[in-house]
C-alpha positions as CSV (number, residue, x, y, z in Angstrom):
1,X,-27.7,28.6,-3.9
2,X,-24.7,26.6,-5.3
3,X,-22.3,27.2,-2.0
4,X,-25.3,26.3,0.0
5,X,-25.9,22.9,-1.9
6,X,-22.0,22.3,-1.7
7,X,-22.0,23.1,1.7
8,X,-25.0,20.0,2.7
9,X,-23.3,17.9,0.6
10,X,-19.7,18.0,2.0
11,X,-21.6,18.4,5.4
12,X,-23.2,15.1,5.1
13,X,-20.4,13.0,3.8
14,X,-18.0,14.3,6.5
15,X,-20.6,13.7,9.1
16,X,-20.8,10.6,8.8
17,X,-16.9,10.0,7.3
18,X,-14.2,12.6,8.7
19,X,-14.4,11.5,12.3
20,X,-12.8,8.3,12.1
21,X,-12.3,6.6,8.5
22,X,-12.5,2.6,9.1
23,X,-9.8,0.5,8.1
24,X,-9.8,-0.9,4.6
25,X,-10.3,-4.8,4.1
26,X,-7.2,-4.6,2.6
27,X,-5.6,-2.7,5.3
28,X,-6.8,-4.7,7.8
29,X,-6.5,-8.3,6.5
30,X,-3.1,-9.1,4.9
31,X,-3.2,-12.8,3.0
32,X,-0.9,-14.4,1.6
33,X,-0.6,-18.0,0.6
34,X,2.5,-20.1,0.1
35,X,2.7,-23.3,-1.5
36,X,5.5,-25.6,-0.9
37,X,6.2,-29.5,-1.9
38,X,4.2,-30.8,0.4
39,X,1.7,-28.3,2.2
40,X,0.0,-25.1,1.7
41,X,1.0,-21.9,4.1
42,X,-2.2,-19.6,5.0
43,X,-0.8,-16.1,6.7
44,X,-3.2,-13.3,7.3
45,X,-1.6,-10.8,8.7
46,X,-4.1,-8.2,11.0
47,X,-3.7,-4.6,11.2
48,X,-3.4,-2.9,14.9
49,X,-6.2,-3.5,17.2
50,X,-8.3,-5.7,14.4
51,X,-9.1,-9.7,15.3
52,X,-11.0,-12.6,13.5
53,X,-13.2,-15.0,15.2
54,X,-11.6,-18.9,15.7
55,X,-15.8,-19.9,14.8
56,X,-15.5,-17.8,11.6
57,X,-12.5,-19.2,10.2
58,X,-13.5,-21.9,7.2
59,X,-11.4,-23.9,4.8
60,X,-12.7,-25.4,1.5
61,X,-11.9,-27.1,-1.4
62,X,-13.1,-27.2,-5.1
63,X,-12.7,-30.5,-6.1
64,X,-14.3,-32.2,-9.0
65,X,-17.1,-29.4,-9.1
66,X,-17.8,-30.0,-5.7
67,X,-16.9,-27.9,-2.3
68,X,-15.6,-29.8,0.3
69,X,-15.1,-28.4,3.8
70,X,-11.8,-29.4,5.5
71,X,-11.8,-27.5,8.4
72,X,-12.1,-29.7,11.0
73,X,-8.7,-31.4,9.5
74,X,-6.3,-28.9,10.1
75,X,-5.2,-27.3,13.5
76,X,-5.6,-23.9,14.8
77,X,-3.4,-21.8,16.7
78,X,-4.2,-20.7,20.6
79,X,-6.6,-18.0,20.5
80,X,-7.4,-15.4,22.8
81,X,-10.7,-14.9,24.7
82,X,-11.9,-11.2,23.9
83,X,-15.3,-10.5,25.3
84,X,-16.2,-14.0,26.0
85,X,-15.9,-14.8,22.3
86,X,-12.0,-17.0,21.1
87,X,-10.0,-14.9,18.7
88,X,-6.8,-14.2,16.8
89,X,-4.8,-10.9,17.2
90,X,-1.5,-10.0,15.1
91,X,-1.4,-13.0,12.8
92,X,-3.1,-16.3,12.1
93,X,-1.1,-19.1,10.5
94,X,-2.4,-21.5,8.9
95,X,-0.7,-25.0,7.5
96,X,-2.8,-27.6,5.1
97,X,-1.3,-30.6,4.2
98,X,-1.1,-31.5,0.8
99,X,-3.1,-34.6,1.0
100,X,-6.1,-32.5,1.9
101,X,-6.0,-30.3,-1.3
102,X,-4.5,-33.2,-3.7
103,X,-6.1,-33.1,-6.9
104,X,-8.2,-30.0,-5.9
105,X,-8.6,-27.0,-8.0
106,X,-8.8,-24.4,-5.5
107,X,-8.7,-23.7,-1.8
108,X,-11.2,-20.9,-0.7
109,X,-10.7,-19.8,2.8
110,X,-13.5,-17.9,5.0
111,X,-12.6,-15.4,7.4
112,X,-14.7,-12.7,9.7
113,X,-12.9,-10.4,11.6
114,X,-13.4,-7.0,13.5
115,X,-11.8,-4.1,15.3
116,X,-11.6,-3.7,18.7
117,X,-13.3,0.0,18.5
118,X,-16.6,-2.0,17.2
119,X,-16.7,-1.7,13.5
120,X,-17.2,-5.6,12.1
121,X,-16.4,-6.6,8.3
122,X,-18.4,-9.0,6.5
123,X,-17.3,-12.6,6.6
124,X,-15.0,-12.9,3.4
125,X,-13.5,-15.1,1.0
126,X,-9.8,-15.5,-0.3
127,X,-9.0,-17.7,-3.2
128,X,-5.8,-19.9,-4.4
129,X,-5.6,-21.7,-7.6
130,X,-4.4,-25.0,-7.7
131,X,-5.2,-25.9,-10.8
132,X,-3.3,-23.4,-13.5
133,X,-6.2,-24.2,-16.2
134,X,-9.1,-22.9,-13.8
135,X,-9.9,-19.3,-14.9
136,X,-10.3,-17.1,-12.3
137,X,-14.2,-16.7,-11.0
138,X,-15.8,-13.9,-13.0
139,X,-16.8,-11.2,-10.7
140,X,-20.0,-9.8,-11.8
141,X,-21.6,-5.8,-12.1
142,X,-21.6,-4.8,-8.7
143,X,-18.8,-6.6,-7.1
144,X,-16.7,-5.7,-9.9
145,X,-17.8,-1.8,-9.3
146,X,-17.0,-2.3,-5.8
147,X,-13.7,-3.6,-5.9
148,X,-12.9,-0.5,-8.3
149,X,-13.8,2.2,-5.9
150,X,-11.3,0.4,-3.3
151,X,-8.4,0.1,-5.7
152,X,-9.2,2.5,-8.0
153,X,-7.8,6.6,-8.9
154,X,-10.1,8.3,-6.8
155,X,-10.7,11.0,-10.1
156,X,-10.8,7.8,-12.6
157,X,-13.9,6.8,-10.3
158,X,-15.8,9.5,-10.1
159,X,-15.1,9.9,-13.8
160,X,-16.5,6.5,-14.4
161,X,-19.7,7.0,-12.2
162,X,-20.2,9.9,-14.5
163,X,-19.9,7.9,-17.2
164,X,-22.4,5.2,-15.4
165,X,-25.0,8.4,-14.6
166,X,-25.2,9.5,-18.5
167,X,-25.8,5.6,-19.5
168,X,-28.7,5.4,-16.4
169,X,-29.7,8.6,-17.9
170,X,-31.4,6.2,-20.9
171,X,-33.9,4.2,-19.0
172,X,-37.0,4.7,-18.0
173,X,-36.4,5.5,-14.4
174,X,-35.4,9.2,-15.2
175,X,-38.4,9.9,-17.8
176,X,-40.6,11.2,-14.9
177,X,-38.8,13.6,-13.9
178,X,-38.5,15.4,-17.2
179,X,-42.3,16.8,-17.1
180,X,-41.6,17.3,-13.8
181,X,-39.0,19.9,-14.6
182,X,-40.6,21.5,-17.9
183,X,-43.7,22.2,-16.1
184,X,-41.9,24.3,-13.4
185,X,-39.5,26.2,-16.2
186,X,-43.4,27.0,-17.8
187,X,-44.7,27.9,-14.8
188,X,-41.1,30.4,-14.1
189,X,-41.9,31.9,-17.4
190,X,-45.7,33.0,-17.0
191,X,-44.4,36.1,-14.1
192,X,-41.0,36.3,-16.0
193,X,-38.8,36.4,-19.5
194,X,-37.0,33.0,-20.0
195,X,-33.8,32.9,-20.9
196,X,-31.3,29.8,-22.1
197,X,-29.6,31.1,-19.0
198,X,-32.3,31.4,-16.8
199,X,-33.6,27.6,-17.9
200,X,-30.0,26.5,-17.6
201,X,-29.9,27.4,-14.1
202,X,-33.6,26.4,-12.8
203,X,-32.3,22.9,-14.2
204,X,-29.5,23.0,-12.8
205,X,-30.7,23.7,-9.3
206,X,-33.3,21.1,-9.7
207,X,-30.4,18.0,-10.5
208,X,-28.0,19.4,-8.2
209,X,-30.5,19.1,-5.7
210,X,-31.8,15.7,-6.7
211,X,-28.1,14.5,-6.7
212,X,-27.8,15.8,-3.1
213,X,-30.8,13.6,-2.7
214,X,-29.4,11.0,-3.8
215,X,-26.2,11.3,-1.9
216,X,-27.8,11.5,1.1
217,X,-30.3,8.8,0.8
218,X,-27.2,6.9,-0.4
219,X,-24.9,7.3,2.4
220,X,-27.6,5.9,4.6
221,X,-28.6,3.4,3.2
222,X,-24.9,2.4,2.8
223,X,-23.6,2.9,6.4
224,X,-26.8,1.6,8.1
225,X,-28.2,-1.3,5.4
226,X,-31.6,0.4,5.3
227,X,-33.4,0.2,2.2
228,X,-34.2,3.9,1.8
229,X,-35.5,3.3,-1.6
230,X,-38.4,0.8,-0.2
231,X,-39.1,2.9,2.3
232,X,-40.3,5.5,-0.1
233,X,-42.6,3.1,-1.3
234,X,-44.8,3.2,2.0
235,X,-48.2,3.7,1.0
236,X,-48.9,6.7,3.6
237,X,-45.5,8.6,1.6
238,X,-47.1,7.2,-2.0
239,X,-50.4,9.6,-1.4
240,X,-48.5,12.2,0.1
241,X,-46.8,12.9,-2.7
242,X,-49.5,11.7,-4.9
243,X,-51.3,15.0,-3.1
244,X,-48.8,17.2,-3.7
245,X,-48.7,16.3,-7.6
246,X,-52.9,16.5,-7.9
247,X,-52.3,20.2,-6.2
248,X,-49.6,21.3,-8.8
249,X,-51.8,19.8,-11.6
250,X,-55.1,22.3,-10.0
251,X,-52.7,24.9,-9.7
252,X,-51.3,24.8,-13.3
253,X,-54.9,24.3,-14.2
254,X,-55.5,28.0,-12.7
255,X,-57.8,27.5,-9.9
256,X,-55.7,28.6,-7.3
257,X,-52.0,29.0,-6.6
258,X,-48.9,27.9,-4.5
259,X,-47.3,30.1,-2.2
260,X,-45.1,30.0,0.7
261,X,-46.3,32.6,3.5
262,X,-44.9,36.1,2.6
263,X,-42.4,35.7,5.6
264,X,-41.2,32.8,4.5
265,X,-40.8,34.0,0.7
266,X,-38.9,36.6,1.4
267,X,-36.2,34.8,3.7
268,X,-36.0,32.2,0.9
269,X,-35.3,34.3,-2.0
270,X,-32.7,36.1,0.5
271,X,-30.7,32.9,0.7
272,X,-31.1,31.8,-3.2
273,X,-30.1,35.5,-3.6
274,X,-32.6,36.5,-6.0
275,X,-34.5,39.3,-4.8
276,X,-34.7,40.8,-8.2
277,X,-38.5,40.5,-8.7
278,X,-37.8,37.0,-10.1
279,X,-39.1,33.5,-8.4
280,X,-36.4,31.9,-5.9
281,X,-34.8,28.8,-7.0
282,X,-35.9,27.5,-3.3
283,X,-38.8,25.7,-4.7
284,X,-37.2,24.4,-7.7
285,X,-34.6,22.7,-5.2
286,X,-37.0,21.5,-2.9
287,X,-38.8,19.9,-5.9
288,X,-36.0,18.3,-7.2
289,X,-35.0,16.9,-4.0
290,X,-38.3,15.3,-3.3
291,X,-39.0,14.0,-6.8
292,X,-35.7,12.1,-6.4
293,X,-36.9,10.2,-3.6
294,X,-40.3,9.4,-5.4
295,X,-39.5,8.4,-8.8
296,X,-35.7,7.7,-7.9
297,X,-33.8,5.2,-10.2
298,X,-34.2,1.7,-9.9
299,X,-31.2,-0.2,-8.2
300,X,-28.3,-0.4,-10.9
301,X,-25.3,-2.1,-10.2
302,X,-22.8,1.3,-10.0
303,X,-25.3,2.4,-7.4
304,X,-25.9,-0.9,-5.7
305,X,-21.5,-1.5,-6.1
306,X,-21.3,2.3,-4.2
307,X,-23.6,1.3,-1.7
308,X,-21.8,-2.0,-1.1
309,X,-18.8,-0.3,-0.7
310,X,-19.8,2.2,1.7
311,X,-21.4,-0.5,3.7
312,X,-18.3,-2.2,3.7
313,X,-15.4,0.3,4.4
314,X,-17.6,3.1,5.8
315,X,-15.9,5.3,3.8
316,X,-19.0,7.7,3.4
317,X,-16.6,10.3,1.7
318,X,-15.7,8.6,-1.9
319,X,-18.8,6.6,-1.9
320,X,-21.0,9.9,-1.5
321,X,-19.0,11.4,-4.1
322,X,-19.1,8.7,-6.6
323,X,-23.1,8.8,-5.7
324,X,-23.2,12.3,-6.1
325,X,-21.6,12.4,-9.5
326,X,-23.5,9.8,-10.7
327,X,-26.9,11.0,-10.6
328,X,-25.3,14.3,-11.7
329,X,-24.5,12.0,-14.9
330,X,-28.4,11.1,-14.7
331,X,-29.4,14.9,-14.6
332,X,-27.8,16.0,-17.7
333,X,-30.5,15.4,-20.0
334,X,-32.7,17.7,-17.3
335,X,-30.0,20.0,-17.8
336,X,-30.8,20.1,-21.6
337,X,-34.3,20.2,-21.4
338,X,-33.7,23.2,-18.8
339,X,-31.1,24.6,-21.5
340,X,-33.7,23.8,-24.4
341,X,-36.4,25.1,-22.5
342,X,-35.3,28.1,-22.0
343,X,-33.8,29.0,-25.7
344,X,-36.7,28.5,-27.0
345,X,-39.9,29.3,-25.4
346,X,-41.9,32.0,-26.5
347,X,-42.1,35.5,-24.6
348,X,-45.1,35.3,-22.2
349,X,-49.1,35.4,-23.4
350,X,-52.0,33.8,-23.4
351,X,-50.2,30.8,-24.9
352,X,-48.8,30.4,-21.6
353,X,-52.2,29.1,-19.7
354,X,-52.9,26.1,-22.6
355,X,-49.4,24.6,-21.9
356,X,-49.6,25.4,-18.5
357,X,-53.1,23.3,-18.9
358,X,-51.4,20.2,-20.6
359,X,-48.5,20.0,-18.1
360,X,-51.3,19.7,-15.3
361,X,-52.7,17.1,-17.0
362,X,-48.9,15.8,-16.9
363,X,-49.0,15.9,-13.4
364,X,-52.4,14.5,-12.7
365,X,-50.8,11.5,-14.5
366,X,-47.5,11.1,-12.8
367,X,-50.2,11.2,-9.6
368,X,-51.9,8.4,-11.0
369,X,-48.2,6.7,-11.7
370,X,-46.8,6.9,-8.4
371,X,-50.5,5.4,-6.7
372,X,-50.0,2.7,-9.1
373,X,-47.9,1.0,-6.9
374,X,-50.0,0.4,-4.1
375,X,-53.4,0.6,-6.2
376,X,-54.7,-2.5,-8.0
377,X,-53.8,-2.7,-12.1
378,X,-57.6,-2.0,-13.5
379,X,-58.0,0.9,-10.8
380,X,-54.8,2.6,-12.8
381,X,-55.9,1.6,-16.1
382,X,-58.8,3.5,-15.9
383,X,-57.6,6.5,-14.4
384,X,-54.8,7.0,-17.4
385,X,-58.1,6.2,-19.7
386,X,-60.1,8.7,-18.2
387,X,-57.4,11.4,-17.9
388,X,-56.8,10.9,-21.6
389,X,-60.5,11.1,-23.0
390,X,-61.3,13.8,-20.9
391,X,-58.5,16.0,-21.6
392,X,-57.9,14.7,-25.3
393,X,-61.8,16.2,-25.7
394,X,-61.3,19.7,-24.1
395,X,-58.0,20.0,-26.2
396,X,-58.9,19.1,-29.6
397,X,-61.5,21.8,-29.8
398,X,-58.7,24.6,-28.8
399,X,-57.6,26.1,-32.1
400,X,-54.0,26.0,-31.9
401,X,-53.1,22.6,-34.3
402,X,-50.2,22.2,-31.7
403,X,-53.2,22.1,-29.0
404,X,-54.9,19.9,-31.5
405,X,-52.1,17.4,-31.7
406,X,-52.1,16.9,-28.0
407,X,-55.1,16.3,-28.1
408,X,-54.6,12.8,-30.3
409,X,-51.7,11.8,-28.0
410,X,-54.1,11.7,-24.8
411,X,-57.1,10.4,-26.8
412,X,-54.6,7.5,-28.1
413,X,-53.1,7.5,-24.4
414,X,-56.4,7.1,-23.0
415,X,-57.9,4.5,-25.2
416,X,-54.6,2.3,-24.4
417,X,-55.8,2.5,-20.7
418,X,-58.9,1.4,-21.3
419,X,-57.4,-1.3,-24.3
420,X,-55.5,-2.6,-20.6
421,X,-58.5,-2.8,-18.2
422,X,-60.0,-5.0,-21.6
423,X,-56.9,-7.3,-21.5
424,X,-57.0,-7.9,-17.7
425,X,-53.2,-6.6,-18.4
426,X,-51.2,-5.6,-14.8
427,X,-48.4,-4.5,-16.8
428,X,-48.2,-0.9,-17.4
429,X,-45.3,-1.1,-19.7
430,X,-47.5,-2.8,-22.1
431,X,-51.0,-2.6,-21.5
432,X,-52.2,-3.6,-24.8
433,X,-50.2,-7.4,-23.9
434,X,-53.2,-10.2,-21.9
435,X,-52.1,-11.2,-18.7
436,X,-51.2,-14.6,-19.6
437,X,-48.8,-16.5,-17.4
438,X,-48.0,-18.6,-19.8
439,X,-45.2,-16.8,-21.9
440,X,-44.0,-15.6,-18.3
441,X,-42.1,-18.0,-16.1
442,X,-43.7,-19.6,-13.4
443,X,-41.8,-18.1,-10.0
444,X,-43.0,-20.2,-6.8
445,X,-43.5,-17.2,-3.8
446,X,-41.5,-16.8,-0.8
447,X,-41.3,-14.5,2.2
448,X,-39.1,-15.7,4.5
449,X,-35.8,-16.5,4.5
450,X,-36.1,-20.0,6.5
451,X,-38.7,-21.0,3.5
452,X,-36.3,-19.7,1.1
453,X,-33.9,-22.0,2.7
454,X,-35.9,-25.0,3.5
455,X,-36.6,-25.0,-0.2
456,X,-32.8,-24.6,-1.4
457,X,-31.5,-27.6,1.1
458,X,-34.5,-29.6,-0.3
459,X,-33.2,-29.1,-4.1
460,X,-29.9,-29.7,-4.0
461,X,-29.8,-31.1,-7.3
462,X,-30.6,-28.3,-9.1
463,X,-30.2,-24.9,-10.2
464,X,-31.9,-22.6,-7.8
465,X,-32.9,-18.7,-9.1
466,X,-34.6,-15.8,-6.7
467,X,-36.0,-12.9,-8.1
468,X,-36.0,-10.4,-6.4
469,X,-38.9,-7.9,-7.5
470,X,-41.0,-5.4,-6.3
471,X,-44.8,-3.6,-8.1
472,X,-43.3,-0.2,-8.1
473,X,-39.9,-1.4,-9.4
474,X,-39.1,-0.2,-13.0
475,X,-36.7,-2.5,-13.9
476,X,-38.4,-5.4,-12.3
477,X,-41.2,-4.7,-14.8
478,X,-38.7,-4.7,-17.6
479,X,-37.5,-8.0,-16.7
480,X,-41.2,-9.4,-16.4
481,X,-41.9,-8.3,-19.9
482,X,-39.0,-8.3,-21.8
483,X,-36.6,-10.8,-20.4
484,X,-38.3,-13.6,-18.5
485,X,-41.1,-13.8,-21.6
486,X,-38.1,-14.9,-24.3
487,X,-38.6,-18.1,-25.2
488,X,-34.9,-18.9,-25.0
489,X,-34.6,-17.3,-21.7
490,X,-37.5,-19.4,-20.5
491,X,-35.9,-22.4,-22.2
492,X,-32.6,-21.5,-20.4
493,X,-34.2,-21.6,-17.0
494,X,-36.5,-24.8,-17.4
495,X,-34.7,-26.9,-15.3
496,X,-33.7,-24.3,-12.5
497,X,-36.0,-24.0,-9.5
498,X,-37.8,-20.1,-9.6
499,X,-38.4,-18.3,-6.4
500,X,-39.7,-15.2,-6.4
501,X,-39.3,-12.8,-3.6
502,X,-41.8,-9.5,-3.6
503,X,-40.9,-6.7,-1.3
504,X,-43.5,-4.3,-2.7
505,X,-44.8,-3.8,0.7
506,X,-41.5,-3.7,3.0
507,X,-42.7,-5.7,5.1
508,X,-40.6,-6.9,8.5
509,X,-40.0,-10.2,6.3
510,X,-39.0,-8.8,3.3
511,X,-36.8,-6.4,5.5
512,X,-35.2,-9.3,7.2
513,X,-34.3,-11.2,3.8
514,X,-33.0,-8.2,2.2
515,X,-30.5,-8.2,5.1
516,X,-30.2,-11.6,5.1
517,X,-28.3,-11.4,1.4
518,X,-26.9,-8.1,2.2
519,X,-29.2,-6.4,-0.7
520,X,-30.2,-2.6,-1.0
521,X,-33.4,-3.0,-3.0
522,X,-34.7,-4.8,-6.1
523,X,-34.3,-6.0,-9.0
524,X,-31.7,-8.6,-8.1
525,X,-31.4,-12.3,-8.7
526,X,-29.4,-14.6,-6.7
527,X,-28.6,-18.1,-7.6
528,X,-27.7,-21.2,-5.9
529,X,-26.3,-24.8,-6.9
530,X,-25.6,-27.6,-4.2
531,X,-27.6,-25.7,-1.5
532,X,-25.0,-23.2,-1.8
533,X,-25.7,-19.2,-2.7
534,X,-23.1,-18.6,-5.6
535,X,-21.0,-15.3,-5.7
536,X,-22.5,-14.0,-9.4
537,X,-25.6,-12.5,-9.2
538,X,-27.6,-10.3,-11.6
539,X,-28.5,-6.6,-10.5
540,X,-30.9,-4.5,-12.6
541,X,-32.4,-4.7,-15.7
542,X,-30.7,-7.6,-18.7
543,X,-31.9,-8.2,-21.7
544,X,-32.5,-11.6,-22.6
545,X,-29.1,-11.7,-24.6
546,X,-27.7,-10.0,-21.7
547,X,-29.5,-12.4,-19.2
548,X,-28.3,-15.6,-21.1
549,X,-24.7,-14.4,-21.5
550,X,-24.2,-14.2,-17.7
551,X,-25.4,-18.0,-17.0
552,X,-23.2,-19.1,-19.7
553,X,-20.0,-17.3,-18.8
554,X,-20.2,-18.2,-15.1
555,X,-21.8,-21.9,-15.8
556,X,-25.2,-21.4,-14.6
């Protein structure tokens, strides 16, 4: 089971990375900048059989707070037609007189280039300080993330993304998945003796296969811009899975039971290599692989910095690693409970059908979770309540007192459902909290990115902030109730313009703006001052200390 998981994984990455490994931006664009008495020298030198476009070549200054473009003031070398389109090969050269720049902190020059075997970069920026007291621009999560996996030791990163998987590993995003996983070592022990071992390596094979998920996924998403993660979220997928979950919560409920055709079974447990009377791993696997795609993490900036990077060197290899290892980071806790599990769980008995009882009820709830999305607030609300009462009844007249303490936890559970239909609340991170809009901010809707536009050129003289969100975003639901109701977070914000962009429904719109801003998925917020989209931007969840920190340091 472990070669073959090994083996899908390398297969995938050098699919789409050992044929032909694109060119570095580094290696392909060579800047330099050389200032003299009297003029500034631009050189970029290009790597064989790469070119930049004359029309993408743009020259600024920061000048007084203010970007000023000067490229119509300086001259241009000859270029050279290349597919009807005026070009540069070898080196461009650049010379800005001094007048032009005088007084000026910086000059920020735009470039967009490509290579003749049809890969294109993305237009980018290079920087030279003028001014020796100007601090050099603050990079922020995921740019920062990005720029290490291109300059970083390739075992430092992959360290580090370990290190970013275990710290993921604490929010909420990965909770679902840990009921997932104990019901499925509960249901392994009812037709066998559980060891540490044996729980050890049922976890295992669930998170390496949810890793492989996520490499996969990953590595798409990166090389092609699609935003696999909101493409989950289609309703016909949401009930799908919300099917399979309702089955699994009947079966564990005893009324009938899952099994592969005997055919199948017995090819499967071939390949796991487990023909020793125990259950194959197969199903495990396939469970963890599809439960990463449905209750996968929200978009954090060391995976949204991984899949920028991929995007923009193509390198699918180190990108699908340092994807790979981190949601191994994620899995460890999995990997405990497996470990856990399996220590200490009674030999089989009658015991076995009660808790095998309470984790349907688990999964008729995760059922109702994932639906959530797509179903209206109340609707939700009163399926937890009525999961809770019902089942909270029929356990607290079992005799066990363990049986009897479950029981309270769904009785509470589902009065709190019910507390939320009462408060009108939409929030199901805190239903006992009204819906009020006042200690929310007040985001003004957009869809498109020519209305996001129109709006930005039309407030110029302020602060612009877009929220990106989405109704089955975890982290978009953290900001909503956490971040954006602090008083001094609202406070901070009072004179910015809010847009609000929801892509809950993938729409081709929300598709297209997505794109537009070169985004892989909510939550993200952009920001813009002088009509112009600055280069900080916030991905993921921020507390409101955290939130307010990053406007300050970069002078929002």
């Amino acid at each position: 089971m472990f070669r073959l998981f090994i083996g899908l994984l390398f297969g995938v990455v050098f699919l789409f990375g050992a044929n032909q490994k694109p060119l570095s931006v580094e290696e392909a664009f060579d800047v330099k900048f050389e200032k003299s008495a009297d003029s500034l020298d631009i050189s970029i030198k290009l790597a064989k059989k790469i070119y930049l476009y004359q029309n993408g070549i743009k020259l600024q200054v920061l000048k007084d707070g203010k970007m000023t473009n000067i490229t119509k003031d300086i001259s241009l070398p000859p270029t050279t037609n290349y597919h009807d389109e005026e070009v540069f090969f070898d080196i461009l050269s650049l010379n800005i007189a001094s007048k032009l720049y005088d007084k000026a902190d910086k000059v920020v020059l735009t470039y967009q280039g490509c290579s003749t075997a049809g890969l294109c970069y993305q237009p980018l920026n290079a920087d030279f300080i003028l001014n020796p007291s100007m601090a050099k621009p603050t990079l922020d999560e995921t740019d920062s993330i990005t720029d290490s996996l291109k300059t970083g030791n390739f075992w430092l990163v992959l360290l580090t993304f370990f290190g970013f998987g275990l710290l993921l590993a604490l929010t909420p995003c990965i909770f679902p998945m840990i009921p997932i996983l104990s019901s499925i070592i509960v249901s392994h022990s009812e037709d066998e003796n559980m060891s540490a071992t044996r729980g050890l390596y049922l976890s295992f094979v669930y998170v390496l296969s949810m890793s492989v998920a996520y490499t996969i996924a990953g590595v798409v998403a990166g090389l092609f811009g699609a935003n696999i993660q909101t493409a989950m979220q289609n309703p016909y997928v949401l009930v799908s899975f919300a099917i399979v979950f309702i089955a699994l919560a009947f079966s564990m409920f005893g009324y009938f039971e899952i099994t592969l055709p005997s055919s199948w079974q017995t090819k499967i447990d071939k390949i796991s290599k487990n023909t020793q009377g125990k259950k194959g791993a197969s199903g495990v696997a396939v469970m963890g692989f599809l439960s990463a795609l449905i209750v996968g993490p929200c978009v954090a900036p060391p995976l949204a910095g991984a899949l920028v990077y991929i995007g923009q060197t193509g390198d699918a290899v180190l990108g699908g690693l340092a994807l790979f290892v981190l949601s191994f980071g994620m899995g460890v806790p999995l990997l405990l409970v497996g470990l856990g599990a399996g220590k200490y769980m009674p030999k089989p008995g009658g015991w076995m059908t009660k808790v095998s009882q309470v984790f349907g009820v688990v999964m008729l709830l995760l059922a109702v979770w994932i639906l959530d999305r797509i179903l209206p607030a109340y609707i939700s609300f009163v399926a937890f309540g009525l999961i809770g009462i019902i089942s909270g009844i029929y356990f607290v007249r079992q005799k066990n007192i363990a049986l009897k303490i479950v029981a309270v936890v769904l009785l509470v559970f589902g009065a709190i459902g019910f507390a939320g239909v009462y408060n009108g609340s939409s929030n199901i991170l805190n239903p006992l909290q009204a819906n009020s809009s006042g200690s929310h901010l007040d985001f003004q809707k957009v869809k498109t990115i020519q209305e996001l536009q129109n709006i930005v050129k039309d407030t110029k003289d302020k602060v612009v902030m877009v929220d990106f969100t989405a109704s089955w975003c975890i982290g978009c639901q953290e900001l909503e109730q956490y971040t954006f109701s602090d008083p001094i977070v609202r406070d901070r914000v009072s004179g910015f313009v809010l847009l609000q962009v929801d892509t809950t429904h993938n729409t081709d719109d929300d598709k297209r703006i997505l794109k537009h801003f070169e985004l892989f998925g909510p939550p993200v917020i952009l920001f813009f001052k002088d009509g112009k989209l600055l280069s900080n931007k916030i991905v993921g969840y921020k507390n409101p200390a955290q939130f307010v920190e990053i406007l300050d340091t970069n002078g929002i």
